[in-house]
C-alpha positions as CSV (number, residue, x, y, z in Angstrom):
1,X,-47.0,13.2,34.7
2,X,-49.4,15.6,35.7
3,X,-51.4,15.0,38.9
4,X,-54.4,13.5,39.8
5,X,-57.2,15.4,40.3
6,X,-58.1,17.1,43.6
7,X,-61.9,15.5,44.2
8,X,-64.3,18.1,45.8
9,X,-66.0,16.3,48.0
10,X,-70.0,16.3,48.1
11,X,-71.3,16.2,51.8
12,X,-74.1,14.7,53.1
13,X,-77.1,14.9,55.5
14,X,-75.8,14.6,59.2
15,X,-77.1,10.9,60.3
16,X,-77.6,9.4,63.8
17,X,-74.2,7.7,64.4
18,X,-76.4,4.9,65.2
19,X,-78.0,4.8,62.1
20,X,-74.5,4.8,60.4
21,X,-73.7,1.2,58.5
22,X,-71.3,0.4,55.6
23,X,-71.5,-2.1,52.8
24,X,-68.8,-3.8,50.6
25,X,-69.9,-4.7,46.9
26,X,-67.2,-6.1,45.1
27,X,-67.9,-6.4,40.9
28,X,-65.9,-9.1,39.4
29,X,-67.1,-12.8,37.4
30,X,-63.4,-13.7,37.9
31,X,-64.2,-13.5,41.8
32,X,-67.1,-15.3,41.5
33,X,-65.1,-18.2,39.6
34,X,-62.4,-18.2,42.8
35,X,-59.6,-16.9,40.0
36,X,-58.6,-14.1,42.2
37,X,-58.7,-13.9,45.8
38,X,-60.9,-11.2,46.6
39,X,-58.5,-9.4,49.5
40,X,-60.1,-6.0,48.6
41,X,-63.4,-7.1,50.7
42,X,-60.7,-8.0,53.8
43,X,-58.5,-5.1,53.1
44,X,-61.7,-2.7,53.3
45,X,-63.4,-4.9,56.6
46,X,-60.7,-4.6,58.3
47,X,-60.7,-0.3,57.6
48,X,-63.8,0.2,58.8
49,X,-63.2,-1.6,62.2
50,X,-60.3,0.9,62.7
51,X,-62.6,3.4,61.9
52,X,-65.4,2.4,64.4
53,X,-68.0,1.9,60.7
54,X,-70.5,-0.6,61.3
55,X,-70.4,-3.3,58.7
56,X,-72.7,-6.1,58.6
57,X,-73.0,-6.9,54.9
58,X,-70.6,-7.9,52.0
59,X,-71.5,-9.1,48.2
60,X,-69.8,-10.3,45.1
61,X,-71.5,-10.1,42.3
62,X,-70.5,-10.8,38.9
63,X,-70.2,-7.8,35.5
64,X,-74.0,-8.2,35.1
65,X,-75.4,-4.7,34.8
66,X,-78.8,-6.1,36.3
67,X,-77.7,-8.3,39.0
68,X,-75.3,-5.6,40.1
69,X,-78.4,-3.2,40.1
70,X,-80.0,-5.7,42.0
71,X,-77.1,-5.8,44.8
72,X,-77.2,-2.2,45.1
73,X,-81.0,-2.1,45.5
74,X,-80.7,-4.7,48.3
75,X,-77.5,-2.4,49.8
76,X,-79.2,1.1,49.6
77,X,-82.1,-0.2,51.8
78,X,-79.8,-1.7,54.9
79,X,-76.6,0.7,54.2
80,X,-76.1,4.0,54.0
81,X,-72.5,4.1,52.7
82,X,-71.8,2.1,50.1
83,X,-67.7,0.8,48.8
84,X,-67.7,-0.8,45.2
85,X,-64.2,-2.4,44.4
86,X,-63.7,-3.3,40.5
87,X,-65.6,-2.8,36.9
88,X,-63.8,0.4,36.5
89,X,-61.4,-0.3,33.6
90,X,-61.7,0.3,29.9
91,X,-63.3,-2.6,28.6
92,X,-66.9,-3.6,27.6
93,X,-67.3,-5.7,31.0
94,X,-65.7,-2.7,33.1
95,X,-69.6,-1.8,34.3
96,X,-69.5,-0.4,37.6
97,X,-69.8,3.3,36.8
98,X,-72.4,3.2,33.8
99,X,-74.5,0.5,36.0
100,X,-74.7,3.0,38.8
101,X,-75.6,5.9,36.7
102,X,-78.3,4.2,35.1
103,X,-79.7,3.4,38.2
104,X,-80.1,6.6,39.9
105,X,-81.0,7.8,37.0
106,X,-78.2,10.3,35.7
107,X,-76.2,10.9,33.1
108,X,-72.8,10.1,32.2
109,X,-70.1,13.8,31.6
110,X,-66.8,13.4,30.6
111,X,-64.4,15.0,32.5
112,X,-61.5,16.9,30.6
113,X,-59.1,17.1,32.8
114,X,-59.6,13.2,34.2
115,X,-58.9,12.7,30.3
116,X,-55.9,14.5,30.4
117,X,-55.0,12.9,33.0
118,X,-55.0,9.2,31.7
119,X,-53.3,10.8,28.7
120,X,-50.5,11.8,30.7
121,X,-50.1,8.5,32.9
122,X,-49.7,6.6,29.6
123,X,-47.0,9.2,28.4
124,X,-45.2,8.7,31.3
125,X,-45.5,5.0,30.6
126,X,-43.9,6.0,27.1
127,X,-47.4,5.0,25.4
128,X,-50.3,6.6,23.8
129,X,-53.5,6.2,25.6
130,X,-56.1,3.9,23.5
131,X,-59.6,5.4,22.8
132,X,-61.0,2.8,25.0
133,X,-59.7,4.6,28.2
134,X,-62.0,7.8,27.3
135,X,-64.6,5.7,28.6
136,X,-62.6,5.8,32.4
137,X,-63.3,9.9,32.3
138,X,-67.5,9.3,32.3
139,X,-68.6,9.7,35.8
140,X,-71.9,10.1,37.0
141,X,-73.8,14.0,36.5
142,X,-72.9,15.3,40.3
143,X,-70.2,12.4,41.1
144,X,-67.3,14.0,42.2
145,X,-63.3,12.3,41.5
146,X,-61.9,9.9,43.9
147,X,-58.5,10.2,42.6
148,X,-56.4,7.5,41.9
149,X,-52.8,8.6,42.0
150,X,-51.1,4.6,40.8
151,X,-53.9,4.1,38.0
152,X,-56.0,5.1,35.1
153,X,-59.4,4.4,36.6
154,X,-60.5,7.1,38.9
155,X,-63.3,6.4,41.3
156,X,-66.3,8.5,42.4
157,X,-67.8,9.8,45.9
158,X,-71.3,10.3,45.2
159,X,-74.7,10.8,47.0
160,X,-77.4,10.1,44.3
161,X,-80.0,10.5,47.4
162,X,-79.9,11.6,50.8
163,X,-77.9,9.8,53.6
164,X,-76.7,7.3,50.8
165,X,-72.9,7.8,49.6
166,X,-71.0,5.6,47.0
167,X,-67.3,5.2,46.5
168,X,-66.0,3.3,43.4
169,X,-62.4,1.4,43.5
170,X,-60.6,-0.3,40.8
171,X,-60.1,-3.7,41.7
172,X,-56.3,-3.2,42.1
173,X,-55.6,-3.8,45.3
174,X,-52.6,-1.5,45.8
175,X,-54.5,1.0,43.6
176,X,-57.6,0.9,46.0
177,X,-55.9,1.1,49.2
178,X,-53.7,4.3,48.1
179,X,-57.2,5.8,47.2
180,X,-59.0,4.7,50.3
181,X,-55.8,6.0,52.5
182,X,-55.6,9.5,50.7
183,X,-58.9,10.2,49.7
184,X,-61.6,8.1,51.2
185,X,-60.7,8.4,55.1
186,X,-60.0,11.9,55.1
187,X,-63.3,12.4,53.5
188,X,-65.0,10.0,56.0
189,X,-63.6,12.0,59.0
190,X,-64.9,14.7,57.6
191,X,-68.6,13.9,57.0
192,X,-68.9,12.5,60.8
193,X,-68.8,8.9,59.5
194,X,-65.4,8.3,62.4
195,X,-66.8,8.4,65.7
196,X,-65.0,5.4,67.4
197,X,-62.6,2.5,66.7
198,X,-62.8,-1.2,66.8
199,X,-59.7,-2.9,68.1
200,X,-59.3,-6.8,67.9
201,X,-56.7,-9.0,69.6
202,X,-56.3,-12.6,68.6
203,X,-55.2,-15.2,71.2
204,X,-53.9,-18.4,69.2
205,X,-53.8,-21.8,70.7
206,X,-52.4,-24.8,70.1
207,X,-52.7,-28.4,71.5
208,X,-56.8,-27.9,72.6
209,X,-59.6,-28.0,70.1
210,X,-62.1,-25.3,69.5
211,X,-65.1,-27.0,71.9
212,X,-62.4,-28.1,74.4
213,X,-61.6,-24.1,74.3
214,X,-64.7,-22.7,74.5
215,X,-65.8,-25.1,77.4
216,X,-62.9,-23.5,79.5
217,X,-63.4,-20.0,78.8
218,X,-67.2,-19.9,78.4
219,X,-67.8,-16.9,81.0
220,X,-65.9,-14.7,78.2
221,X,-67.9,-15.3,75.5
222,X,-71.5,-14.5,76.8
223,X,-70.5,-10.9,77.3
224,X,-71.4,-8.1,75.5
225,X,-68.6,-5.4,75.1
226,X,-65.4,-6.8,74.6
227,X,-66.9,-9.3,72.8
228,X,-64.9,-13.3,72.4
229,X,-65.6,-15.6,69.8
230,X,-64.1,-18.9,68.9
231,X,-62.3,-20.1,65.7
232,X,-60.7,-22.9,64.2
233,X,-57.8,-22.7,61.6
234,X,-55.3,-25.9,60.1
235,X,-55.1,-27.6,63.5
236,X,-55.0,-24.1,65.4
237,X,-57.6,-22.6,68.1
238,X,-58.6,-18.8,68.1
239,X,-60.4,-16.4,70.3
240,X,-60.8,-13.1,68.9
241,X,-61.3,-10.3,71.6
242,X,-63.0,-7.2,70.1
243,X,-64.1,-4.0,71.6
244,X,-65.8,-0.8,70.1
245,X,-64.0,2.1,71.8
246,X,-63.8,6.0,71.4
247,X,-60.2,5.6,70.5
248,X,-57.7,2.5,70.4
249,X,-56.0,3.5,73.9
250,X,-59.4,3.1,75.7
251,X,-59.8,-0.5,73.5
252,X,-56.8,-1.7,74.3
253,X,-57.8,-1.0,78.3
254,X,-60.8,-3.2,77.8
255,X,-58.9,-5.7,76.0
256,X,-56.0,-6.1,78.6
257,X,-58.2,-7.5,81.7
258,X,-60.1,-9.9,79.1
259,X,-57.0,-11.7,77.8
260,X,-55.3,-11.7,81.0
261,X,-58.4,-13.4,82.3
262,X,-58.7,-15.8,79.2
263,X,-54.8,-16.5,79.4
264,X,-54.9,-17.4,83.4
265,X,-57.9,-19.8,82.2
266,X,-56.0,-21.4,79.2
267,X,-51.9,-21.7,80.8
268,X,-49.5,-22.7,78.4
269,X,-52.4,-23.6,75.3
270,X,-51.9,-20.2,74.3
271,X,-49.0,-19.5,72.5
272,X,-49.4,-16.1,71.6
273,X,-51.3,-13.2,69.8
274,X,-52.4,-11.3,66.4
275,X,-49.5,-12.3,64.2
276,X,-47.4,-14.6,66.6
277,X,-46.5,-17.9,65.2
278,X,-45.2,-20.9,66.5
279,X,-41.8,-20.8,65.2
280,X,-41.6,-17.2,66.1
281,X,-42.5,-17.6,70.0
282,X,-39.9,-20.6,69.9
283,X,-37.7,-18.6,68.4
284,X,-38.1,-15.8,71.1
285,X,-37.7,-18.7,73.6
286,X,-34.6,-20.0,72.6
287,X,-32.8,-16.7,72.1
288,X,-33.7,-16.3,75.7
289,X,-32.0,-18.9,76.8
290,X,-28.7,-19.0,74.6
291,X,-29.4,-22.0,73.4
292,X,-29.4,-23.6,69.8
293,X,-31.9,-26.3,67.9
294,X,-31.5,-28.6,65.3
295,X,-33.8,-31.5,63.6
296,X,-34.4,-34.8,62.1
297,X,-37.2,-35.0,59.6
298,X,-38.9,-38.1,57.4
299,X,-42.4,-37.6,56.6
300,X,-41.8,-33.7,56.9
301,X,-39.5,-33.5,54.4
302,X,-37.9,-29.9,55.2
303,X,-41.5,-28.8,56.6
304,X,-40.0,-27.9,60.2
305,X,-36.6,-26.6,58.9
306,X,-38.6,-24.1,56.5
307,X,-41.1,-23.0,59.6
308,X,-37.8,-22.3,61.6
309,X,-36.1,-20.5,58.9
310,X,-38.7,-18.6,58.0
311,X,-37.6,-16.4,61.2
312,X,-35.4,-13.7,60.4
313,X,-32.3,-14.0,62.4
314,X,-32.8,-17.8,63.0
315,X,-29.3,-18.9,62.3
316,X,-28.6,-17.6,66.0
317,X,-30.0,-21.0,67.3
318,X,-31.2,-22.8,64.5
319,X,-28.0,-24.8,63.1
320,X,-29.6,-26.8,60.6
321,X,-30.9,-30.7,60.2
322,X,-31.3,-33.8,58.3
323,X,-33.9,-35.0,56.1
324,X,-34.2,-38.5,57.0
325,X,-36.4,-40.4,54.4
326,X,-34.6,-43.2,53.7
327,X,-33.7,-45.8,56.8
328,X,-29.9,-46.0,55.7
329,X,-29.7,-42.5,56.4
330,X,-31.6,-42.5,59.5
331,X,-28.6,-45.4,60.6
332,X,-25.4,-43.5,59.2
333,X,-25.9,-39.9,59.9
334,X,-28.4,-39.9,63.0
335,X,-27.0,-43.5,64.3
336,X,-30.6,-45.0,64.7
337,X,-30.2,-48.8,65.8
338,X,-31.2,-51.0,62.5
339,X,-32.5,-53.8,65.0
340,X,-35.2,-51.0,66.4
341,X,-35.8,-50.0,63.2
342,X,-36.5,-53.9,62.6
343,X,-38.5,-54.7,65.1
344,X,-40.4,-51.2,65.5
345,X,-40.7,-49.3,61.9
346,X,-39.4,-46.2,61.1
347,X,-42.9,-44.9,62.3
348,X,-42.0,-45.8,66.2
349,X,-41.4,-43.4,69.3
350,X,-38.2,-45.6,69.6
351,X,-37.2,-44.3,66.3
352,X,-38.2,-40.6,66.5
353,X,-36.3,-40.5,70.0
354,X,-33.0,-42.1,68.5
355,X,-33.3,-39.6,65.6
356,X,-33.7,-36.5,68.2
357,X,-30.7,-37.9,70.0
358,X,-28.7,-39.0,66.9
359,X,-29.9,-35.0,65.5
360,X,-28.1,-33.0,68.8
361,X,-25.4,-35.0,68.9
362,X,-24.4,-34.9,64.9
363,X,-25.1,-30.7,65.1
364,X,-24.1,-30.6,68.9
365,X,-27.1,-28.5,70.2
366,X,-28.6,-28.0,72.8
367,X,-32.2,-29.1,71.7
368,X,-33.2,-31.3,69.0
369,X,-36.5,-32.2,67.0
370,X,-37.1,-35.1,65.5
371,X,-40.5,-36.0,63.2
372,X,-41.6,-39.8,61.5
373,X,-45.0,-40.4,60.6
374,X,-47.5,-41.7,57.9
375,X,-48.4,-38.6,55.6
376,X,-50.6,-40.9,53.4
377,X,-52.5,-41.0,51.0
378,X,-51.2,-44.5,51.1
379,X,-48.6,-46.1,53.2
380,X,-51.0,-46.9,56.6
381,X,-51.9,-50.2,58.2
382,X,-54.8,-51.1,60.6
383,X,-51.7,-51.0,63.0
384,X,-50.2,-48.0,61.9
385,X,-53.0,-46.0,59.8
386,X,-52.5,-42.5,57.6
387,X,-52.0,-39.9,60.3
388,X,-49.7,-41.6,62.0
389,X,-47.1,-39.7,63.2
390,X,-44.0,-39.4,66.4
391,X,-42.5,-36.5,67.3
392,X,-39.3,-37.2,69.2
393,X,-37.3,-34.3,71.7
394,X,-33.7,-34.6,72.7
395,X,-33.4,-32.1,76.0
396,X,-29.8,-30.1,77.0
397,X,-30.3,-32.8,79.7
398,X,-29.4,-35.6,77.9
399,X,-33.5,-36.3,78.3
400,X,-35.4,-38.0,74.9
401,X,-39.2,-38.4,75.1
402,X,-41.2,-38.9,72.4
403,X,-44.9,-37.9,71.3
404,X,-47.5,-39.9,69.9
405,X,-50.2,-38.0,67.2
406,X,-53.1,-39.5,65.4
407,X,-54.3,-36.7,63.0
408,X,-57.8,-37.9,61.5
409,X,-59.9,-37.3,59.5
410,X,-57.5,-36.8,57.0
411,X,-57.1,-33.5,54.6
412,X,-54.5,-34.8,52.3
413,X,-50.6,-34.7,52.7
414,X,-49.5,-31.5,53.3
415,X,-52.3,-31.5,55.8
416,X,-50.6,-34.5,57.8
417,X,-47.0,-32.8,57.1
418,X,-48.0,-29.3,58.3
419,X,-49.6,-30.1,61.2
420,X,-46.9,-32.5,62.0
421,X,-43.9,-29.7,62.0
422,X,-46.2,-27.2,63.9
423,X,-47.2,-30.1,66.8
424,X,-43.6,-30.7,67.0
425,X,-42.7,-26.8,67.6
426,X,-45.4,-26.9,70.1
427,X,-43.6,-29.5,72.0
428,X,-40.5,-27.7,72.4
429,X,-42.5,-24.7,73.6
430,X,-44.2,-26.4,76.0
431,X,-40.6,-28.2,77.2
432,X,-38.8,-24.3,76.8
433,X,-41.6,-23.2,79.4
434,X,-41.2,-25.8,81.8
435,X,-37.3,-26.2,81.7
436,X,-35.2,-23.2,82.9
437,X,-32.0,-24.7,81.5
């Protein structure tokens, strides 16, 4: 396979770092119908807050030559560097190149040694390259190659007019990040564009809502640089800490006082950070300790036994559990008294405590879980509605509690189900926190 094509890269007049600001376009009807997730526009956000690039727009538009002029009109006037993803390939609705050309008003050249290039990819790929792909070596009169090393569809770096740049991307995803990582950031450097970084840290909360979260930490979030905002995810609270810093050491200084601050305000409702998840940090907690977990599931189904497991290394304290869905088995394996299960339900906190119990003692841990509830859609009563749900906790103490959750407004089944596994991880956080053995 011969290799790509070194771009030479065009340079552009010096702007006020001020002045700089990016803009993500990304070309696509199958993003507009929601058949593909478009990760290409959060894969290239997330870039250019490493890279300290202003960024305050992003657009989908579908293969429309003029509605994607009409994108690029609106961009050039707010933006001055603009990153296409997709339209690139071979076929008749692959417009992204001839669309841009047209606009600014030069003409397509075909590049030999891009066409060689294609040709030898598909060798390589024992094929022969169809005459459609000929059409992937017309760039723009004065574009220069952004290679792409994985694919057939090279990109451009152009400046059709001063302080305005454009970089084209296949919609590949892995294609478009080599290119961006190789070609794109070195040239970015280069040009003056990289001045500064943005660094985020995400707290992540559990067991207080968004308001409730915002009330107590309100000082944080009228400030100006770091900045905090609020979020709300499946159940979970989120304050994102951001700072715009000459380098990520000096971000990461501003950051520290603001989350020590936020976590002294919140206690134990924060759980952890960036890509900490609640099974994770119980994990961590339990591993700690030398101590082991098991559960008792019925509405879950599995739910919490999958969260736990999806930890590598897990088996250290996680020795398995039982998937309770039928009463008999709640009676012969976890020993739940039939009479409570009479008089109570299956959805009781009698019943989720004698599960937890009957759990730890069956798989003799230390800690057990247990989880019975009303996923819905049917099932509820006025007594005992959709949403329903008790989480029981058998402690190395020989201590059983139970909790009692109403999740409303219901979302649906795996709504009630997730929510359920990750409230009862929560509680055994919470009780690993408080209880030194």
């Amino acid at each position: 396979m011969s290799p790509s094509p070194s771009p030479q890269l065009p340079s552009t007049e010096p702007l006020d770092p001020a002045a700089k600001t990016a803009e993500i376009i990304c070309v696509g009807t199958e993003l507009l119908l929601g058949d593909i997730l478009n990760s290409n526009a959060q894969f290239l956000a997330k870039e250019l807050a490493i890279l300290g690039i202003t960024h305050h727009y992003q657009t989908v538009v579908g293969d429309n030559p003029a509605r994607i002029q009409q994108a690029v009109t609106i961009a050039q006037g707010r933006s001055q560097l603009l990153l296409f993803t997709g339209g690139l390939g071979p076929t008749p609705d692959d417009l992204t190149i001839e669309t841009l050309a047209n606009l600014f008003g030069a003409p397509l050249v075909e590049h030999p040694d891009l066409v060689a290039d294609i040709e030898a990819k598909f060798t390589a790929r024992g094929r022969t390259m169809p005459p459609s792909n000929r059409k992937q070596a017309l760039l723009p009169q004065g574009a220069m190659v952004l290679p792409n090393p994985q694919g057939t569809a090279p990109g451009i770096i152009w400046s059709p007019r001063p302080q305005l740049t454009l970089m084209t991307f296949p919609g590949v995803p892995r294609e478009m990040q080599a290119m961006w990582r190789e070609t794109s950031v070195p040239y970015l450097h280069s040009q003056g564009w990289v001045n500064a970084t943005i660094v985020s840290r995400m707290l992540r909360f559990w067991g207080i809502s968004e308001s409730a979260l915002a009330e107590r930490v309100a000082p944080y979030l009228s400030q100006g640089n770091p900045t905090v905002a609020p979020y709300a995810s499946k159940g979970e609270a989120k304050l994102r800490i951001s700072v715009r810093a000459v380098s990520r050491a000096s971000a990461l200084a501003q950051i520290a006082p603001v989350e020590a601050g936020i976590r002294a305000l919140v206690g134990a409702d924060c759980y952890g950070a960036d890509d900490d998840s609640l099974a994770a940090v119980v994990g961590t907690l339990l591993l700690e300790r030398q101590q082991t977990l098991a559960v008792a599931e019925s509405c879950t189904g599995g739910g919490l036994g999958q969260l736990l497991t999806e930890i590598a290394g897990s088996s250290v304290y996680f020795k398995g559990g039982v998937i309770a869905y039928d009463n008999r088995v709640k009676i012969n394996l976890l020993k739940v008294d039939g009479a409570a299960l009479e008089e109570h339900g299956a959805v009781s906190a009698i019943v989720a405590e004698q599960m937890a119990l009957g759990a730890r003692l069956l798989l003799q841990t230390d800690w057990a879980l247990s989880i019975t509830g009303i996923a819905g859609p049917g099932g509820g009563t006025p007594a005992k509605p959709v949403g329903l749900v008790y989480i029981g906790l058998a402690a190395p103490s020989g201590e059983v509690i139970s909790y009692k959750h109403e999740f409303s407004g219901y979302r649906g089944r795996d709504w009630v189900r997730q929510l359920s596994a990750l409230s009862a991880l929560d509680a055994l956080r919470r009780n690993l926190l408080l209880r030194a053995g």
